[in-house]
Each structure stands twice: as structure tokens, then as C-alpha cells.
DOPAFI-228422 format. One record per residue: residue in three letters; x, z, y of N, C-alpha, C, CB in turn. Coordinates in steps of 0.2 Angstrom, whole numbers, padded with zeros to 4 digits, always signed. Atoms other than C-alpha are relative to their C-alpha. Glycine has a CB too. Layout:
BEGIN
ALAXZYXZYXZYXZY ...
//
This chain:
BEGIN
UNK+0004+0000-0006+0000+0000+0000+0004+0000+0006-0005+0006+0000 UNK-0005-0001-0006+0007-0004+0017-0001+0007+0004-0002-0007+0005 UNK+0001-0008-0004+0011+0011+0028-0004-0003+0008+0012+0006+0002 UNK+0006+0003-0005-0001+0012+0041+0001+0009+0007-0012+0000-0006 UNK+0000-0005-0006+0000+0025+0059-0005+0002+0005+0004+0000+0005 UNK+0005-0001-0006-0014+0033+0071+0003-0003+0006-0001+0009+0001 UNK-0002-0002-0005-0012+0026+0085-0005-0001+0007+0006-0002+0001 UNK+0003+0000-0006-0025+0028+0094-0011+0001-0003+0003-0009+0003 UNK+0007-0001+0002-0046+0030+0092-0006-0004+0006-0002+0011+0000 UNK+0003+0004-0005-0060+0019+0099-0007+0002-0001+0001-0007+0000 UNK+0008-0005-0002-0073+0029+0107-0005-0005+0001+0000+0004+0007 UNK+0005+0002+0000-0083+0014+0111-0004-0004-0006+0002-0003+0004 UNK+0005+0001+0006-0086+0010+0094-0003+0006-0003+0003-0002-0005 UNK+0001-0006+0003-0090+0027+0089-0008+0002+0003+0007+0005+0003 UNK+0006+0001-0005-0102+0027+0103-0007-0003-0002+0001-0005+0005 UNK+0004+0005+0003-0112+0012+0097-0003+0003-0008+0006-0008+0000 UNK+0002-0002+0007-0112+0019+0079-0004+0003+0002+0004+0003-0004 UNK+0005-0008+0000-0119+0036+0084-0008-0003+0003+0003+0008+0007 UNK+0009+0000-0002-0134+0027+0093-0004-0006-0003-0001-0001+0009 UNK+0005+0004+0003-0138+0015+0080-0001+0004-0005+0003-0008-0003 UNK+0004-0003+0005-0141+0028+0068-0001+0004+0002+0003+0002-0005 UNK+0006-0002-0001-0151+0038+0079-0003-0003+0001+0000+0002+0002 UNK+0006+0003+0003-0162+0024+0079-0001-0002-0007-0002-0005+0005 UNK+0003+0003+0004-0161+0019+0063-0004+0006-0004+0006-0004-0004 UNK+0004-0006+0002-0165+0039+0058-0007-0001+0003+0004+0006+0003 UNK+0007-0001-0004-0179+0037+0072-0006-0005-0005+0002-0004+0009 UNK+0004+0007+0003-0187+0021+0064+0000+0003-0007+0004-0010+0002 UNK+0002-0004+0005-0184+0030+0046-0006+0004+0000+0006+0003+0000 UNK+0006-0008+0002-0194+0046+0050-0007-0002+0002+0002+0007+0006 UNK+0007+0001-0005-0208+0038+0062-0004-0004-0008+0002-0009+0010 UNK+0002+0003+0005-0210+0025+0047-0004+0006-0006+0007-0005-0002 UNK+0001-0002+0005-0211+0039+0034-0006+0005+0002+0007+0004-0004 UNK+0006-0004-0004-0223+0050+0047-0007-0005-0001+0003+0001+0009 UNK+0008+0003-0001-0237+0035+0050-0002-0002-0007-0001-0007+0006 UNK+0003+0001+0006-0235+0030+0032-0003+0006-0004+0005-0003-0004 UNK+0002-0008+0002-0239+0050+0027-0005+0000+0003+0005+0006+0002 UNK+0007-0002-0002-0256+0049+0036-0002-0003-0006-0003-0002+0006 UNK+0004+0005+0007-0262+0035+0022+0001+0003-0005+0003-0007-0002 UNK-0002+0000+0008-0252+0039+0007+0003+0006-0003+0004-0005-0002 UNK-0005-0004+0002-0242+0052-0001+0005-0003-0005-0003+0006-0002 UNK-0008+0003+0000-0224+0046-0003+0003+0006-0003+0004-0003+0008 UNK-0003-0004+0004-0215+0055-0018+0008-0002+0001-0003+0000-0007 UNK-0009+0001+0000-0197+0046-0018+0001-0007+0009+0003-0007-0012 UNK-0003+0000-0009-0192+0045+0000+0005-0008-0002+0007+0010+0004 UNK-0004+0006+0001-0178+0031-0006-0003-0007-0003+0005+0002-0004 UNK+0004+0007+0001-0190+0019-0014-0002-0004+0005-0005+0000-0004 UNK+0002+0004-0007-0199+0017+0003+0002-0001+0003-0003+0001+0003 UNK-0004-0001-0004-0186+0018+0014+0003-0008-0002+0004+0008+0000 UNK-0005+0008+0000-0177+0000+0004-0007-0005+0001+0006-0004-0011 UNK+0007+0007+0001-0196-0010+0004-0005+0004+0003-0004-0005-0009 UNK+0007-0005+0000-0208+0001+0015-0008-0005-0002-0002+0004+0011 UNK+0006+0002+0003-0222-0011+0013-0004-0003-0004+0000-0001+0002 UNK+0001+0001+0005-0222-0016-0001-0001+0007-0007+0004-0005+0000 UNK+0001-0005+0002-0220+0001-0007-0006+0004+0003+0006+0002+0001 UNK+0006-0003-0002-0233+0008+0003-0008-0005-0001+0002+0002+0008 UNK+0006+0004+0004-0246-0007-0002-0001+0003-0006+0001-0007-0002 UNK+0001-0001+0008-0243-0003-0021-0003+0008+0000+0011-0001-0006 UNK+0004-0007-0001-0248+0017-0014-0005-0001+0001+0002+0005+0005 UNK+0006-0001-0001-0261+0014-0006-0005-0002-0004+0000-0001+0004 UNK+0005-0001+0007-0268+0004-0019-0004+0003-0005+0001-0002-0002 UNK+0002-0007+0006-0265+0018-0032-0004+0004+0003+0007+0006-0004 UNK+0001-0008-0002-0269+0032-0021-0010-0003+0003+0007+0004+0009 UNK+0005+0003-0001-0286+0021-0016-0005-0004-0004+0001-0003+0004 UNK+0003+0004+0005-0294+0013-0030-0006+0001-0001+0003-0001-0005 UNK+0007-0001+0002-0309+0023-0032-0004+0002+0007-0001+0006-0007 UNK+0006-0001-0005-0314+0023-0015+0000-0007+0003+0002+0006+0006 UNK+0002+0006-0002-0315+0004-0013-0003-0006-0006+0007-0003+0004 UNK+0002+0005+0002-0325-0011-0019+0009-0003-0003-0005-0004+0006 UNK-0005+0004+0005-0311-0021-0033+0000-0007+0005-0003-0002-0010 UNK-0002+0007-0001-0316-0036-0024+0001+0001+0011-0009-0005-0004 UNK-0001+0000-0007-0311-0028-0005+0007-0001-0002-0002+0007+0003 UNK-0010+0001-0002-0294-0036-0001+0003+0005+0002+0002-0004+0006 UNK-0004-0007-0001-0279-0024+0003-0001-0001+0008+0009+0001-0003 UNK+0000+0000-0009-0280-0031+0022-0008+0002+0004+0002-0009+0002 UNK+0007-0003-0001-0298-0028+0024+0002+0009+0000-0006-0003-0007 UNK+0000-0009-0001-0294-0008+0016+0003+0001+0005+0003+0005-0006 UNK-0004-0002-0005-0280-0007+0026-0004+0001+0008+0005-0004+0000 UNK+0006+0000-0008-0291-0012+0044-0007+0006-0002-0006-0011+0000 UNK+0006-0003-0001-0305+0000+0038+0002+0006+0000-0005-0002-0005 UNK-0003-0007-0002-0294+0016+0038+0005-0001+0005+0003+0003-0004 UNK-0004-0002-0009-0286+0012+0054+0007-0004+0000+0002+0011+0000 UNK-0010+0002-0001-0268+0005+0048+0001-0007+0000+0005+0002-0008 UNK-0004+0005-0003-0259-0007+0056+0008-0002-0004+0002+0004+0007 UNK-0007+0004+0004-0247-0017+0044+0006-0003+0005-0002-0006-0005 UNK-0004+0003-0005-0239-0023+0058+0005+0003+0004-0002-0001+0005 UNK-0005-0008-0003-0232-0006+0065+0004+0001-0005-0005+0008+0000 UNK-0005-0002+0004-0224-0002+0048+0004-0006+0001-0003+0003-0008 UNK-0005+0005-0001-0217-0019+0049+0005-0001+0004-0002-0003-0001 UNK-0005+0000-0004-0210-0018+0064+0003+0006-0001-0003+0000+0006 UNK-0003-0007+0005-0202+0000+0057+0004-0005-0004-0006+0005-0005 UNK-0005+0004+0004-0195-0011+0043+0004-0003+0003-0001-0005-0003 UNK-0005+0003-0002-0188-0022+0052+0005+0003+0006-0003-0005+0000 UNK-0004-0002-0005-0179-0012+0065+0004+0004-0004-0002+0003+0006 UNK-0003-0004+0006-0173-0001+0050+0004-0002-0005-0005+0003-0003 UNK-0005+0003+0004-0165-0014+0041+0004-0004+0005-0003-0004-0005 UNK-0004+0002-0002-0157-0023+0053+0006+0002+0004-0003-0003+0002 UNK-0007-0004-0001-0144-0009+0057+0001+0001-0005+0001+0006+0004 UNK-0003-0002+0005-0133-0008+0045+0004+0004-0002+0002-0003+0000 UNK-0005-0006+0006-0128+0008+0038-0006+0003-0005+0005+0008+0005 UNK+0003-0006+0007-0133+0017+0023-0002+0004+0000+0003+0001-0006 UNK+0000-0006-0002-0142+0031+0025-0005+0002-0008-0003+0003+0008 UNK+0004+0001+0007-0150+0040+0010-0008+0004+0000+0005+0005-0006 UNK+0009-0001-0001-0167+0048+0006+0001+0006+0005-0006+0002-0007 UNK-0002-0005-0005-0162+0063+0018+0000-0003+0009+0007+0002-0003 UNK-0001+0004-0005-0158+0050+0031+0005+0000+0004-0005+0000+0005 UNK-0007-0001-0002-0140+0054+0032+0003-0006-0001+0003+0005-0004 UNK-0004+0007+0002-0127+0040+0032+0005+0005-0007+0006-0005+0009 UNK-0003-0001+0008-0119+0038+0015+0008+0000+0000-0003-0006-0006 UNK-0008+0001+0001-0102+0032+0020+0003+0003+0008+0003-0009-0002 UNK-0004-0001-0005-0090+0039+0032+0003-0004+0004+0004+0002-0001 UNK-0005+0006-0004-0083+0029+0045+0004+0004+0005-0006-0005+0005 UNK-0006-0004-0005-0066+0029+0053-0001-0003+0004+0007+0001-0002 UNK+0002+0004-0006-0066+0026+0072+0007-0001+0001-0003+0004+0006 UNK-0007-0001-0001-0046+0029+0071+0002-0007+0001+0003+0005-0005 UNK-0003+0007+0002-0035+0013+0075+0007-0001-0003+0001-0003+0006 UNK-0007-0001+0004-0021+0009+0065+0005-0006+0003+0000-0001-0009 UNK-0006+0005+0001-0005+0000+0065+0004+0000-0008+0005+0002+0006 UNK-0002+0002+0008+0001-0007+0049+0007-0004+0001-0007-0006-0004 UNK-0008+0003+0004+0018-0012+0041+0004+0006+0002+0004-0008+0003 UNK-0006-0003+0000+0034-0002+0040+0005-0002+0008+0004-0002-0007 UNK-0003+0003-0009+0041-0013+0057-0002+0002+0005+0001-0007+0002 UNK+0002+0000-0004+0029-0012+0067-0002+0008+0002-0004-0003-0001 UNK-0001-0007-0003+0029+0008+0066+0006+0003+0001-0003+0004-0005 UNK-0007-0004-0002+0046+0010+0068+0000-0003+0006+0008-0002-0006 UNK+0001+0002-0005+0045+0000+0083-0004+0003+0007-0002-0004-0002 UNK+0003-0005-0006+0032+0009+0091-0001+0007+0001-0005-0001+0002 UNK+0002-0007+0001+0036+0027+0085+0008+0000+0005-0001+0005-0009 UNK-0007+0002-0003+0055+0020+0095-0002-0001+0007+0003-0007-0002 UNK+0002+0000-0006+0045+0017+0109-0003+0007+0004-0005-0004+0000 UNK+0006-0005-0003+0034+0032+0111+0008+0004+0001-0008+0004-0007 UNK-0007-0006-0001+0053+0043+0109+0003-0005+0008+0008+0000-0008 UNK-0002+0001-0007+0058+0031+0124-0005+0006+0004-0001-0010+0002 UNK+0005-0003-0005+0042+0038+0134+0001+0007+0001-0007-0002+0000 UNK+0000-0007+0001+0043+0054+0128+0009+0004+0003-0002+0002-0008 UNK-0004-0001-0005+0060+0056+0136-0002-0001+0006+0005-0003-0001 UNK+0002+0001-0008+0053+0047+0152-0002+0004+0001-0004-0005+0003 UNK+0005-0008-0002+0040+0062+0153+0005+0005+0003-0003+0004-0008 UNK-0004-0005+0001+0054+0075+0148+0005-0002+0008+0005+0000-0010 UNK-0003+0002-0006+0064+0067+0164-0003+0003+0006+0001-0007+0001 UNK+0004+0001-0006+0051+0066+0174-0001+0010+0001-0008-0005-0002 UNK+0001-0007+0003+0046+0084+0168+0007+0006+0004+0001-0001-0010 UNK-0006-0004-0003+0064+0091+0174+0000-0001+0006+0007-0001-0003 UNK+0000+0002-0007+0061+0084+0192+0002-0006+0003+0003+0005+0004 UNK+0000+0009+0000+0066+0065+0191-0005-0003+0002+0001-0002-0006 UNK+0005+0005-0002+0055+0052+0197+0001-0005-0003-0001-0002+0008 UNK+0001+0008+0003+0049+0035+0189-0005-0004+0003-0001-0001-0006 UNK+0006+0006-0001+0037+0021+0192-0001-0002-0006+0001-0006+0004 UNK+0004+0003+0004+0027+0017+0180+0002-0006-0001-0006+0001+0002 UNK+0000+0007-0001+0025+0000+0185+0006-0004-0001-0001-0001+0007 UNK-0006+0002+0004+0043-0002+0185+0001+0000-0005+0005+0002+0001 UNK-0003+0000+0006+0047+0003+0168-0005-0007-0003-0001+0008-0003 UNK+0005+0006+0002+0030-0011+0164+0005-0005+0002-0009+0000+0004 UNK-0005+0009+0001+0041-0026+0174+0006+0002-0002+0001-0005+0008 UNK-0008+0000+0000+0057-0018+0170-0002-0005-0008+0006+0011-0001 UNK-0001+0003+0007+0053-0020+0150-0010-0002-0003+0006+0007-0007 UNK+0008+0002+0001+0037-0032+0149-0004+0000-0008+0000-0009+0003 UNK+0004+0000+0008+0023-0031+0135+0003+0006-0005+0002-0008-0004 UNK-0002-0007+0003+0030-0014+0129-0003+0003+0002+0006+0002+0000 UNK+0004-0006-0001+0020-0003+0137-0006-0002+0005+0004+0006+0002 UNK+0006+0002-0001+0000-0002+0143+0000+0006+0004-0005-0003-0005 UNK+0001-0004-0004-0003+0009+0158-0007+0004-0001+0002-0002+0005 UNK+0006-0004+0003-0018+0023+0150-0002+0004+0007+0002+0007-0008 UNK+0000-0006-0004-0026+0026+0165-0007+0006+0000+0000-0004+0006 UNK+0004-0007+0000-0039+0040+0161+0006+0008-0002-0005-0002-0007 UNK-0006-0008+0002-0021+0051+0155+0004+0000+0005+0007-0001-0008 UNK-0006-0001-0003-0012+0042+0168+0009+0002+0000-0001+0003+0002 UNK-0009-0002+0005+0004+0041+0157+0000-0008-0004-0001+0010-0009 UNK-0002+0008+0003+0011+0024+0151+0001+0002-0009+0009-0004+0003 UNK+0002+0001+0005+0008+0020+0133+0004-0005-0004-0006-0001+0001 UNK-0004+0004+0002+0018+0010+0120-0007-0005-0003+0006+0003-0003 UNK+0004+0004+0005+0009-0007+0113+0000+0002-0004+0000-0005-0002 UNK-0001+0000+0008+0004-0010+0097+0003-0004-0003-0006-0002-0004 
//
């Protein structure tokens, strides 16, 4: 396996994650809430991969002896109130983000936000760099001055100026 280094984490994916799976939780629960007035739902994970087809095949069972054989399912449905449309729109906002959550409505896999750098060169290079900077600091630190900037045109494309730390940065 190649050797691989932190160097660095990206918060704006991290971001994005967390608020696609609080809607995909949202559109989960809402779905399992307006399907729970109609039917009672025993395995959370069946309905959660096909709600509406899973919740047709319920309501049929769970309705059989309170409808005419020859009343369609779209008729029963319209005549207690439910809107297939609604659960569908639920479906489909529920499947089109893509993470796995299970019948709990947790996500199944971990995701790393961390960025790497990969190969054996490319970390000897920029763990060479970060000891250049970490001297610059340690200089600076004893009462020396630098420019930033300069050190950027002195030795180009070696280092990216972080300005939320306000401290120069070695590339990847």
C-alpha cells in the first residue's frame, strides 16, 4: 500500500455531507410518520429501499376487509385521504442522496473528510517543506521578520498563503 499523510481536512465537504443527511434523515422520518397514519410498518428497512411499493402491498394487507375486491388501490387510497404523490415525492428525495443509512436512519459507512497525499516522494518533500516553515515561524518567533509574499516569489509554487491561520503553508 502506498504511504499516504494528513495534510489537511475539507470542511466544505464535510459541510455538504452533514446537510444531505439531515435531509435525507428528514425525508426518511416524515415518509415513515405519514406512511404510519395508514399502515403499520414492521421492518423500517424494507420501506425505507421501495416506500411505495412497500406501503401499497400494506395497505392492501392491512385493508382488505374494509374494501369492495373490485375497488382499485388508487380509488382506496383517495378515499382515506392519502396522497401517493407525497410519499413519492419522499422517495424520491430520499433516494437521490446518496448515503446509506440503516433502519435507525443512521449512515452505515464512515466518511473521511481528511486530505491526503500519497507516495513515499511526495511526503518527503512536503514534510521538507513544512521543517523549512517551521524554522521560518521559530525565526520569526525569536524576533526576526519575514514576508510571506517574499518567501511565495522567492521559491514559487512551494508554498500557499492560509489565510484564515495567516501562516504560509507548504503545497501538495
Amino acid at each position: 500500500m502506498k504511504s499516504r499523510l494528513i495534510v489537511g481536512f475539507n470542511e466544505m465537504k464535510q459541510t455538504e455531507y452533514n446537510s444531505q443527511l439531515a435531509l435525507k434523515i428528514r425525508m426518511g422520518k416524515e415518509a415513515l410518520e405519514y406512511a404510519s397514519e395508514f399502515v403499520s410498518i414492521e421492518d423500517v428497512d424494507l420501506f425505507l429501499d421501495d416506500m411505495q411499493s412497500v406501503f401499497n402491498k400494506l395497505f392492501m394487507e392491512q385493508t382488505a376487509n374494509e374494501f369492495s375486491s373490485r375497488v382499485l388501490l388508487e380509488k382506496r387510497l383517495e378515499m382515506v385521504g392519502f396522497f401517493a404523490h407525497k410519499l413519492g415525492a419522499y422517495q424520491s428525495q430520499y433516494e437521490s442522496i446518496q448515503i446509506e443509512l440503516d433502519k435507525d436512519l443512521t449512515p452505515t459507512d464512515k466518511v473521511d473528510f481528511n486530505i491526503y497525499l500519497l507516495g513515499d516522494e511526495a511526503i518527503r518533500i512536503y514534510k521538507a517543506k513544512q521543517t523549512f516553515l517551521d524554522a521560518l515561524y521559530e525565526y520569526e518567533g525569536q524576533g526576526g521578520k519575514f514576508q510571506p509574499a517574499m518567501v511565495q516569489r522567492a521559491l514559487p509554487m512551494q508554498f500557499n498563503y492560509d489565510y484564515t491561520n495567516a501562516k504560509l503553508t507548504p503545497t501538495k
